[in-house]
N, C-alpha and C positions, 0 to 999 in steps of 0.2 A: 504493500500500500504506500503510496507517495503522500505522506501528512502534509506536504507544501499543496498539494492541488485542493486540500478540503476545502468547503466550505467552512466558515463559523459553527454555522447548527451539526454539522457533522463532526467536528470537532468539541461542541460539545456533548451531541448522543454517543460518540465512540467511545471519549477519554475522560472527559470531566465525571459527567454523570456516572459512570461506570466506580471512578474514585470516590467518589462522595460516598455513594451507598457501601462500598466495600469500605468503609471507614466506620461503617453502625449505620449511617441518617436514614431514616423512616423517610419512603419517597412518597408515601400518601399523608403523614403528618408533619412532617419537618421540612420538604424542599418543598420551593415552587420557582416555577422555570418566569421568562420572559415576566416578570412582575412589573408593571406599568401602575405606577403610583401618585402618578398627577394626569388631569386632563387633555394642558397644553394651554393655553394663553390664549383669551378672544382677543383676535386683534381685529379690529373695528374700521370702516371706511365706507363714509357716507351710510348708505340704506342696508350696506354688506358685513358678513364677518366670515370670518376664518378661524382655526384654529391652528396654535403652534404647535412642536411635537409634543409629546408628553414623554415625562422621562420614564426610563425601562430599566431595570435594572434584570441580567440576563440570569441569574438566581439569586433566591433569599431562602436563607437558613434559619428554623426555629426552634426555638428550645420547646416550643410548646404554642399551640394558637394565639395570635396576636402577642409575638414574645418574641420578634425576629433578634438576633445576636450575629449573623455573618450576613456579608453580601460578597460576590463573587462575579466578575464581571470577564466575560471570555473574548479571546481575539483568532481569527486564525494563524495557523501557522507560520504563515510568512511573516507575522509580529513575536515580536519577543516578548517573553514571559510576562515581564512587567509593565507591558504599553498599556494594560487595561486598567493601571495602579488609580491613575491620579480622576480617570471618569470615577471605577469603584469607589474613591474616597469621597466625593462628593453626595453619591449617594447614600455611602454609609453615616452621612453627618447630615443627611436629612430624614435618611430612616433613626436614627440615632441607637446605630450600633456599633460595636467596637471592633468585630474584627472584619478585614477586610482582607478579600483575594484575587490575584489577576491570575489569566491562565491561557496556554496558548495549545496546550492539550501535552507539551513535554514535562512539564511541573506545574509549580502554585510558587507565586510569591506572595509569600502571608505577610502583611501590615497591622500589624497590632496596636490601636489606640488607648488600651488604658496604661501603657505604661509598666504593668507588671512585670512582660519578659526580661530577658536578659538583650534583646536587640529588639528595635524598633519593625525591622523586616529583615525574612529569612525566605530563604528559597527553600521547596519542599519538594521532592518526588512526588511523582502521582502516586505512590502506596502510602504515603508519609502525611495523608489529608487527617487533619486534628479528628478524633471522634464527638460526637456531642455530647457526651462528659466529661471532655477535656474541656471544652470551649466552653460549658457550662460553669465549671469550676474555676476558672479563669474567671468567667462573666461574675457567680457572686464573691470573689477576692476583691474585683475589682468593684464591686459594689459597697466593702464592707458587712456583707450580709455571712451568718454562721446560718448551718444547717437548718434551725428553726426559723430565722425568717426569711430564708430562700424560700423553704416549703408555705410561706403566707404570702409569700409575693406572685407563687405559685397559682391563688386565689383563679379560677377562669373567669373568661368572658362570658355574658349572656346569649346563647346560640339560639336564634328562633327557627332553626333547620332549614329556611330560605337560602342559604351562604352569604347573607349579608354580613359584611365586614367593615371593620372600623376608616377612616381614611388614615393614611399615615399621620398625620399629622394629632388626629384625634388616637390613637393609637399611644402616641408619643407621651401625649397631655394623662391618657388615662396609668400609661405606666408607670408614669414619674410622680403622679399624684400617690398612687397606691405604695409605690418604693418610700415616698416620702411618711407616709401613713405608719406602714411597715417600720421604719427606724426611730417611728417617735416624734416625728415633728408635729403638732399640734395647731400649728399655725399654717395656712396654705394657699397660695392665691396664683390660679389659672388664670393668662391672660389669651384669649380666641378672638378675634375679628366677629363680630355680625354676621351671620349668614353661617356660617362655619359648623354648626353643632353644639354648641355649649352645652344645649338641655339633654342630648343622646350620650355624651361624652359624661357628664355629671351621672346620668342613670347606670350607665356600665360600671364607672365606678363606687359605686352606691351597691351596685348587685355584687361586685367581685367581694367587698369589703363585710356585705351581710351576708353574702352564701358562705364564706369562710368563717360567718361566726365571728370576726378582727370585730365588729360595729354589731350592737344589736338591735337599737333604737334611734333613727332617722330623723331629724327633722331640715324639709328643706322649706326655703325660705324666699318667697318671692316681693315684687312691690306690685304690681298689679294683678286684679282678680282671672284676665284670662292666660295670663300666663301660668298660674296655677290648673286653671282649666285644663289649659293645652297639656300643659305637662301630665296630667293624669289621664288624659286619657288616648295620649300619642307615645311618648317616650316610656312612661314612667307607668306602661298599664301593663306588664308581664310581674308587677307585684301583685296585682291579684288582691284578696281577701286582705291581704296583711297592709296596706295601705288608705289612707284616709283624708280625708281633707278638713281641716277645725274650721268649723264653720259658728256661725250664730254663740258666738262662746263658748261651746259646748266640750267638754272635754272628753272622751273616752279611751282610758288607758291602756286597753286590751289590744291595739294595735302596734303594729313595729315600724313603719315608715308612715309620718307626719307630711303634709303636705298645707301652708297655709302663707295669708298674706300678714306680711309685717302689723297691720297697723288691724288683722283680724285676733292676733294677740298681747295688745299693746294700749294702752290707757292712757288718760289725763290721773286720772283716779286710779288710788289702789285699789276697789274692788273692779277695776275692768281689765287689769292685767290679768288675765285669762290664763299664761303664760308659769305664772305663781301656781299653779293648780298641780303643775308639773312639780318633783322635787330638784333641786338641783342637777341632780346625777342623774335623773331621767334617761335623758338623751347620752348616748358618747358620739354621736357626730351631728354635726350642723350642717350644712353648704347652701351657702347664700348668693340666690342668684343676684345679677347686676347689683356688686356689691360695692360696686365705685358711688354708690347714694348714701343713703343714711348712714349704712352699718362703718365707712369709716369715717365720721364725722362722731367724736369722743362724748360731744355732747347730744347725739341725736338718739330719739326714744327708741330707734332702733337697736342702738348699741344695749340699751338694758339688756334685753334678751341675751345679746352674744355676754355682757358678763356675768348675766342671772346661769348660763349652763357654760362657764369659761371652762370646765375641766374638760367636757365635749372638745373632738379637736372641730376646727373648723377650717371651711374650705370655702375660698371666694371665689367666684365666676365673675367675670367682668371682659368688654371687648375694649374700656378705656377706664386704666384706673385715674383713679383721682388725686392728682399730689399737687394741692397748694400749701399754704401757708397756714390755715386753717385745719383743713381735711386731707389724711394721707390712705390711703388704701395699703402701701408700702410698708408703712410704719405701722398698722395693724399685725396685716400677713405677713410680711417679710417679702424680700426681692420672689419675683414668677416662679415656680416649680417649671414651669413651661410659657412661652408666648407663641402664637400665632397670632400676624398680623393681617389689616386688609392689603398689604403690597404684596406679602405672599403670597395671599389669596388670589388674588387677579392674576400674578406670576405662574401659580399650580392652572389656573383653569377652573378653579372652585368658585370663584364670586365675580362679578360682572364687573367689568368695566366700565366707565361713563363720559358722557357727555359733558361741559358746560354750556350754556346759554347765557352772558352775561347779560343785561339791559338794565340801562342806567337812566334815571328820569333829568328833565333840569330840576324841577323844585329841590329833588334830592341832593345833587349836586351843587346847585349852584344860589340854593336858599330862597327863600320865599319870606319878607317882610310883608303885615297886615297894614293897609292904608290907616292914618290915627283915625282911632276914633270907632274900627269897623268892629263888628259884632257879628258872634257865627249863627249857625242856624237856628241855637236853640236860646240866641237872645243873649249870651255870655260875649260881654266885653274881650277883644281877643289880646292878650297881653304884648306890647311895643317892643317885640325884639327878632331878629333874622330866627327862619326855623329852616333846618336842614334835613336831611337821612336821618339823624338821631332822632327825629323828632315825630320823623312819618307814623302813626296808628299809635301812638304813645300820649304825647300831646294834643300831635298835632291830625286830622283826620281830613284829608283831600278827597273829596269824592271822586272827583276823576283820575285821581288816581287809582283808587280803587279799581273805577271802571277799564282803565287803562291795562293794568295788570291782567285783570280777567279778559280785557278783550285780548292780551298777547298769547295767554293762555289757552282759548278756543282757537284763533289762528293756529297754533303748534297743530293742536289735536285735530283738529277739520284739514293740516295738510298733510298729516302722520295715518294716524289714525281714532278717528272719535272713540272706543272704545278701550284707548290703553287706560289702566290701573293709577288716577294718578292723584297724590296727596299735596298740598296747599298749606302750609305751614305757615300761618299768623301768628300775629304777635299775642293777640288775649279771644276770650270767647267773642265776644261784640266784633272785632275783628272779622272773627271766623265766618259769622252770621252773616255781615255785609258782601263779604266774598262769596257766599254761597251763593245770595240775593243778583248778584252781578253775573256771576255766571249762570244761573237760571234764565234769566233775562235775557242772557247770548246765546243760548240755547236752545231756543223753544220746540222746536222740533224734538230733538232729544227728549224733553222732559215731557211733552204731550206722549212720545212712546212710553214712559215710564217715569212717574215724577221722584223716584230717587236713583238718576243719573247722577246728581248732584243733591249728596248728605253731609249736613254740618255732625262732625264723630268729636263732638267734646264732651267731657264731665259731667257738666249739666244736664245735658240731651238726650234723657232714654231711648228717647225712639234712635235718636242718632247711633248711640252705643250698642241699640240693640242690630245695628245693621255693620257692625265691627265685623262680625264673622262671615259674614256675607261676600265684604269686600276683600278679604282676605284670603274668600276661597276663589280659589282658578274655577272654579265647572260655574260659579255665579256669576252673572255678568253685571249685575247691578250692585250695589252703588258703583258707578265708573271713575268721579269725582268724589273726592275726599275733603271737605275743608276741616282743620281744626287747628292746637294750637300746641298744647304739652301731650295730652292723652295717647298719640300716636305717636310719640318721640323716640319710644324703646318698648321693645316684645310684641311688638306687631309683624309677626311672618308673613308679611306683602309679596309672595313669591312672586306675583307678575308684575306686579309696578314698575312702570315703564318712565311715568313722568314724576319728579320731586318737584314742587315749584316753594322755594324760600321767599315769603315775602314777611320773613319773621326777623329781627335783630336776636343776631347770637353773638354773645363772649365768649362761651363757652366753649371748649375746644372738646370737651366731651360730651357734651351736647353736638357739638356740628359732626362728630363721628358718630354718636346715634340716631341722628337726621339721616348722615349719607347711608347709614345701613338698613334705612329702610328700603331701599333699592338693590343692591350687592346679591338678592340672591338671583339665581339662574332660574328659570324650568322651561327645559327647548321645547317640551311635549308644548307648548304652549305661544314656543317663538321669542319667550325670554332670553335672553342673550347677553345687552348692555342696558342701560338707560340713560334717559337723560338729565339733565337740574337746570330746573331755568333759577337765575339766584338773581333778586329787584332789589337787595340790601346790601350789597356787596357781602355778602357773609362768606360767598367763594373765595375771597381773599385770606381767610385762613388755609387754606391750600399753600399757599408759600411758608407757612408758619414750619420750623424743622418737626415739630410737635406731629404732625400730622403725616399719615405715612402712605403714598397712594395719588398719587397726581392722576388729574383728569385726562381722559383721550384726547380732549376736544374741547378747548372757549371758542365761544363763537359770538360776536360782537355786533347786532344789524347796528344800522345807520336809517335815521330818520323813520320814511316811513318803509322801512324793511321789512321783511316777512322776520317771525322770530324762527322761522324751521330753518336750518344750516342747510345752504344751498344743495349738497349732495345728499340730503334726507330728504328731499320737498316728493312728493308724489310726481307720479309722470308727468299727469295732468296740470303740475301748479308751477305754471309759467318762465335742565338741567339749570354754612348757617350760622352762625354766631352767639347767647343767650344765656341767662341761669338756667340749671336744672330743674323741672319741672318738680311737684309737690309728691311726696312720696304716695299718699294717696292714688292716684293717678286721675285725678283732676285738672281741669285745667285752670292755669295761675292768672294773676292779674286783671280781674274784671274792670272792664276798660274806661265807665265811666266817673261821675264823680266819686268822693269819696276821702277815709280821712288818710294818710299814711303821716306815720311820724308826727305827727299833730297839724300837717297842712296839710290844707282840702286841696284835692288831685281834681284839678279839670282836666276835658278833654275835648277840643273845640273842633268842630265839627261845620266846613266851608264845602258850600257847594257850586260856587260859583268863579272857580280856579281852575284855567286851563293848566293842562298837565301833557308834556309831549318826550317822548324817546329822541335823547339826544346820543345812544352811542349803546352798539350791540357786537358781541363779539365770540368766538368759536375754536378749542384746540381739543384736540385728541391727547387718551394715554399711550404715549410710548411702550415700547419692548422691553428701552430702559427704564421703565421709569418717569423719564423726560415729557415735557408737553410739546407734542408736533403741532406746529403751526405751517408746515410745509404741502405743496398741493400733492396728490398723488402720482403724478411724473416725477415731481423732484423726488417723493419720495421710493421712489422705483429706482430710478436713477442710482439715487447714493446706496440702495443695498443693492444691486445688481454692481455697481462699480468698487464694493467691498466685497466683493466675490469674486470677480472678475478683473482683473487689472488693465484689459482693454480689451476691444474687439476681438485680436486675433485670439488671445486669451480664452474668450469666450467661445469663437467659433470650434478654437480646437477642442474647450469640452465638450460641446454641442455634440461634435464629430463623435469623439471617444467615447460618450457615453452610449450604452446599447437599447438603454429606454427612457426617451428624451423626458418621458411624464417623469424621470427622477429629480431634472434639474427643475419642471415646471413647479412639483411639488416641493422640491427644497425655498425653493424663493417664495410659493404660497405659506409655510411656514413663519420667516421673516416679514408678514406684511403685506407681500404682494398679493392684491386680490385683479388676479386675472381678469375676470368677469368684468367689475369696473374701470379698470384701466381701458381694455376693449373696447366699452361705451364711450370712452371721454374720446379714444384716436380714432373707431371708426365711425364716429360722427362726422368726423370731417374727410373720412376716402368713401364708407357708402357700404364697402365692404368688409367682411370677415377677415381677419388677421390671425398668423398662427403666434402663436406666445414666442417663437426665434423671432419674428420681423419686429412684434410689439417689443421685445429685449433689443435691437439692433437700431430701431428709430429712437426709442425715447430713450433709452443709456447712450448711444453711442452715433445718435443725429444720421442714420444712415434711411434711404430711402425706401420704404416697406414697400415688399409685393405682398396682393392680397392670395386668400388660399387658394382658389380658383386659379390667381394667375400663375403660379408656380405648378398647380395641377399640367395648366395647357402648356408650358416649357417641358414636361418632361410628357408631355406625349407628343410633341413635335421633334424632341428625341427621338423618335423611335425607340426607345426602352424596351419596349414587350416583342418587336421582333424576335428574339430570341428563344420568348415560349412561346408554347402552342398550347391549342385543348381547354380545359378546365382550367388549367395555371393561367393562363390569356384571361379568360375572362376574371379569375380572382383580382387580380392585381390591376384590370383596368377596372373591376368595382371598388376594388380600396382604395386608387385614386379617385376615385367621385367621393366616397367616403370622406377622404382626408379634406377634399373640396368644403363638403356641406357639415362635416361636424370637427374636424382638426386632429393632430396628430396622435392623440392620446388614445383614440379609439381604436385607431387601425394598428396598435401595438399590441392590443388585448387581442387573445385566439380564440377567444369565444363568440368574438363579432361574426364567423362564419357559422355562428346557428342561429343568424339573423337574416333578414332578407335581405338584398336577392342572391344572398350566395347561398341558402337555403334550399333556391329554386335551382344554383348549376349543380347541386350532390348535397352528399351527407360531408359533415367536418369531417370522419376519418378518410372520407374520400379523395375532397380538397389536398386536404396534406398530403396524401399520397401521389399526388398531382405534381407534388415536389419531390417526390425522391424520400418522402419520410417527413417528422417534425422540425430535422436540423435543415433541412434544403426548406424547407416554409418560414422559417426565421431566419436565416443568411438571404433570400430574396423581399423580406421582409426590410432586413438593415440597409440592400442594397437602393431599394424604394426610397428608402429616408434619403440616402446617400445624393441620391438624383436629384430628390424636392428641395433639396439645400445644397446644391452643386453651386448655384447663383448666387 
């Protein structure tokens, strides 16, 4: 056998695989091949997306389910042992395991990250692959773990026999929490992104912790009532019998997992500490969701509870902890047992990407002084001083502005689509109200089909609250529009929501990360993808803030009287926070009119007769890195095609070498390139279809494109098919018509001959044999390419 000719996969069914298992490893419980552990990265452009690759790591090694300890990354032969080191290492420190192997099927070079060996990395024979009680034993040394709490770290996962699996990342959060459980640490704070899992990751580790007996009595701890909801009966419902929710006061002690809202066991008064019913020692674990609110605020009536049960350990969830000067989340728990962020997130493929929209008004920008003397609507003398953005639905209440907002708001959705998911974040309820009022009004249509297209979801507003769950579910289409103001700021799973409109004043930097997460998550079943944020407060401007982790796709900026849709989103046919945190209750804060604060009476003056005009709109995409592109889709075609390719000739000669051109198509669709729209924007102006080589050769490299047709009719004024005859004739002058009407990618695939009309000349084994066999129908095949790109 020539090991230089293998493939990768046959080097590793011959060698690797064969070494592993002859080492002990269980191939139905401990290996798994080709493990692909992220999704890939939406990358976004105009009305289109794409995905990048996702990473693969070519085996993972387990001590035991969701318990990975090696990764193993293979090369073929003609690489040397250690070439597959520095990818494996990457993966192994996001898988967050320690040992790591590269393999070319002549040995293993083992890289060992905790430190314990005697050498960092050691070359292995293939009979010389560690067994999984060596790498175990390694694993808890380096853990600090003895035999006893190996065996409770051992604790399983919850398996509903579906094969669902944790993500890595949640994976990560739940072993690190349980390890830290296991050694004593009593104090413990999870930081996850929005979107991410926090309530599935908390219940796994809740079950590993109570099926092993470690924890007997549960309580977890939310600040809103449907997030308790959710949780019991999505995540948190394989407890079963043994689970409960403290409702109406009521206490009943014969259960083992608590489920209840802060402020449902919590008083002014000692007798409505409900809480006190419990003895201290009741509970031995707490976990508090979004615990960046009350519970690290020292003086907050949240905190009784965590120090009425302090011997309990406790465990913080949060996707922004809170560290001012005041209030520390930090200083509670102690530094993350784990963080996953939103930059991650959008990096893995796991949470959406986004848009901005910026629009900026004058009165906002550039002040609005009341004439002396003038008086608002409701008869109130208007106080003598310039009012700005700080001032707008606070003080100060512009009606047309209002109207202005919600008119840019219907414009988005009437040139997108009127049905996307989309929430309106004001500054108080009165706010909320007038915004519903204004887009009702611009709606009409809509609302005669259903008058809750448009529902005010605040605090107050039972009917409004009572259509929370409505709007949150994808299969409901109604309420479409959401106004409100704190009540939807955090634990609302908005899977589809498409549109965020700020027109609320935020400071808050964890606040505008749980604004932007009401958007982050995905669901394609649905056509969720990214979204967008129209922001009228400038609140997007904390995006620059370092604090903030996650830059947007896409500002986009109209001018005057501008559409607010971003040119490359509009429809054929049409010619994306800042604030305190909202009240633990989950109410909304600030009612908007008079009233007394701090012993001065708050007005709020209220002008109707102030024009109000968009003086400046604007639009950037999230980057690959990171970064915000502001650059057109040429340019940005251009600069990753010319980071690949160092010039034309460059390019042509991989064009040439490569044996299936869809590799290099699909590698640049990975970086960004979205074919499809690029197509639109250059063959608008030839009429015709382009192959992905001419659209790479014109817009990277200014050279002048044939279209596909026209390079179709050059290689048949060759003469090319003189040379076969029969059934080969006719194939090859249909897969140029082929290549003509749908492009190159099609006629590389071999299954296009159980299509028409090569259907109609034989059967596929037929064809092929037409050639001499498989390898003469793919050597005339490369020869075809060779022709259509001779020019």
């Amino acid at each position: 056998m020539d090991k230089k000719s293998l493939s990768e996969r046959d080097i590793c069914s011959k060698f690797i695989m064969p070494a592993i298992q002859q080492a002990g490893w269980d191939l139905q419980k401990q290996i798994r091949e080709e493990v692909s552990f992220t999704r890939g990265r939406i990358i976004v452009r105009g009305k289109l997306h794409s995905r990048g690759e996702a990473r693969r790591a070519d085996y993972v090694l387990y001590h035991q389910p969701n318990l990975p300890i090696a990764v193993i990354e293979a090369k073929d032969n003609q690489h040397s042992v250690g070439a597959g080191m520095q990818q494996a290492l990457g993966y192994a420190e996001a898988l967050d395991v320690p040992f790591v192997f590269s393999s070319n099927g002549d040995g293993f070079l083992f890289h060992d990250r905790t430190g314990t060996g005697a050498k960092t990395e050691t070359e292995l024979p293939l009979d010389h692959f560690p067994s999984p009680d060596e790498l175990w034993r390694r694993w808890c040394q380096w853990k600090g773990l003895d035999d006893e709490l190996a065996r409770k770290v051992e604790a399983p996962y919850y398996d509903d026999g579906s094969g669902r699996m944790p993500r890595y990342y949640q994976t990560n959060a739940i072993n690190r929490t349980v390890e830290a459980v296991v050694r004593g640490q009593d104090r413990i704070l999870l930081v996850m992104a929005t979107g991410t899992g926090k309530t599935y990751t908390a219940f796994q580790i809740i079950w590993r912790l109570w099926k092993s007996k470690q924890k007997k009595r549960i309580l977890f701890l939310a600040d809103r009532n449907i997030l308790v909801d959710q949780t019991r009966s999505n995540d948190f419902k394989p407890f079963g019998a043994a689970m409960t929710k403290i409702t109406r006061r009521q206490i009943d002690k014969s259960y083992e997992i608590y489920l209840s809202l802060y402020q449902a066991v919590t008083g002014n008064e000692e007798e409505k500490n409900v809480y006190r019913q419990f003895s201290p020692d009741f509970f031995d674990l707490v976990v508090i969701d979004e615990c960046h609110r009350g519970s690290a605020a020292e003086d907050s009536a949240w905190r009784e509870i965590l120090d009425y049960f302090s011997a309990a350990t406790h465990i913080g969830l949060t996707a922004t902890p809170k560290e001012t000067r005041e209030v520390s989340s930090i200083h509670y728990f102690g530094e993350p047992v784990y963080s996953y962020t939103l930059k991650q997130g959008i990096e893995d493929g796991f949470l959406a990407p986004y848009k901005v929209v910026r629009i900026d008004f004058d009165k906002d920008l550039q002040g609005w002084r009341p004439p002396k003397g003038m008086r608002d609507r409701h008869g109130e003398l208007i106080e003598d001083r310039i009012y700005n953005l700080q001032d707008m639905d606070r003080q100060l209440v512009i009606e047309a502005r209002t109207q202005l907002v919600a008119q840019k708001v219907t414009e988005f959705l009437k040139a997108t689509d009127p049905f996307q998911k989309t929430i309106v974040f004001c500054d108080d309820i009165d706010h909320a109200e007038r915004m519903r009022q204004a887009l009702v009004n611009l709606n009409p249509e809509r609302v005669r089909e259903n008058r809750k297209y448009v529902m005010r979801i605040t605090g107050d507003d039972q009917e409004g609250k009572a259509e929370l769950d409505n709007f949150i579910n994808p299969e409901e289409r109604y309420p479409v529009i959401a106004t409100t103001s704190k009540l939807m700021t955090t634990g609302v799973d908005a899977q589809t929501c498409k549109l965020i409109v700020l027109d609320q004043h935020i400071r808050s930097m964890t606040e505008f990360k749980q604004i932007i997460g009401r958007g982050t998550r995905i669901n394609e079943d649905y056509g969720k993808y990214w979204f967008t944020i129209m922001d009228f407060k400038k609140a997007t401007e904390l995006f620059a803030d370092p604090a903030f982790d996650g830059e947007p796709v896409q500002v986009y900026t109209p001018q005057g009287d501008d559409s607010p849709v971003p040119p490359d989103d509009r429809a054929e046919d049409d010619g994306p926070l800042a604030g305190d945190d909202g009240p633990p209750d989950g109410s909304d804060a600030g009612l908007p009119d008079t009233g007394e604060s701090d012993g001065r009476r708050r007005i709020k003056y209220v002008v109707d007769n102030v024009p109000v005009s968009v003086i400046a709109e604007r639009i950037q995409y999230y980057g690959p890195d990171g970064k915000l592109i502001t650059e057109s889709l040429r340019d940005y075609t251009r600069t990753r095609v010319k980071q690949q390719f160092a010039s034309l000739d460059d390019f042509l000669r991989h064009w040439s070498n490569t044996e299936q051109k869809k590799a290099i198509i699909d590698e640049l669709a990975a970086q960004g390139v979205l074919w499809e729209a690029l197509a639109e924007e250059v063959e608008a102006r030839r009429g015709q279809p382009l192959d992905p080589f001419d659209l790479i050769c014109h817009v990277a490299f200014d050279q002048p494109p044939l279209t596909r047709r026209e390079r179709a009719e050059q290689v048949t004024k060759r003469n090319y098919f003189a040379r076969y005859s029969g059934a080969a004739r006719q194939v090859l002058e249909a897969l140029l018509d082929k290549y003509a009407d749908t492009g190159i990618e099609h006629i590389e695939d071999i299954k296009i001959l159980q299509l028409d009309p090569f259907s109609r000349i034989g059967a596929p084994i037929e064809l092929v044999k037409a050639f001499g066999g498989k390898a003469g129908y793919q050597q005339a095949i490369q020869e075809l390419e060779t022709e259509l790109y001779a020019s």
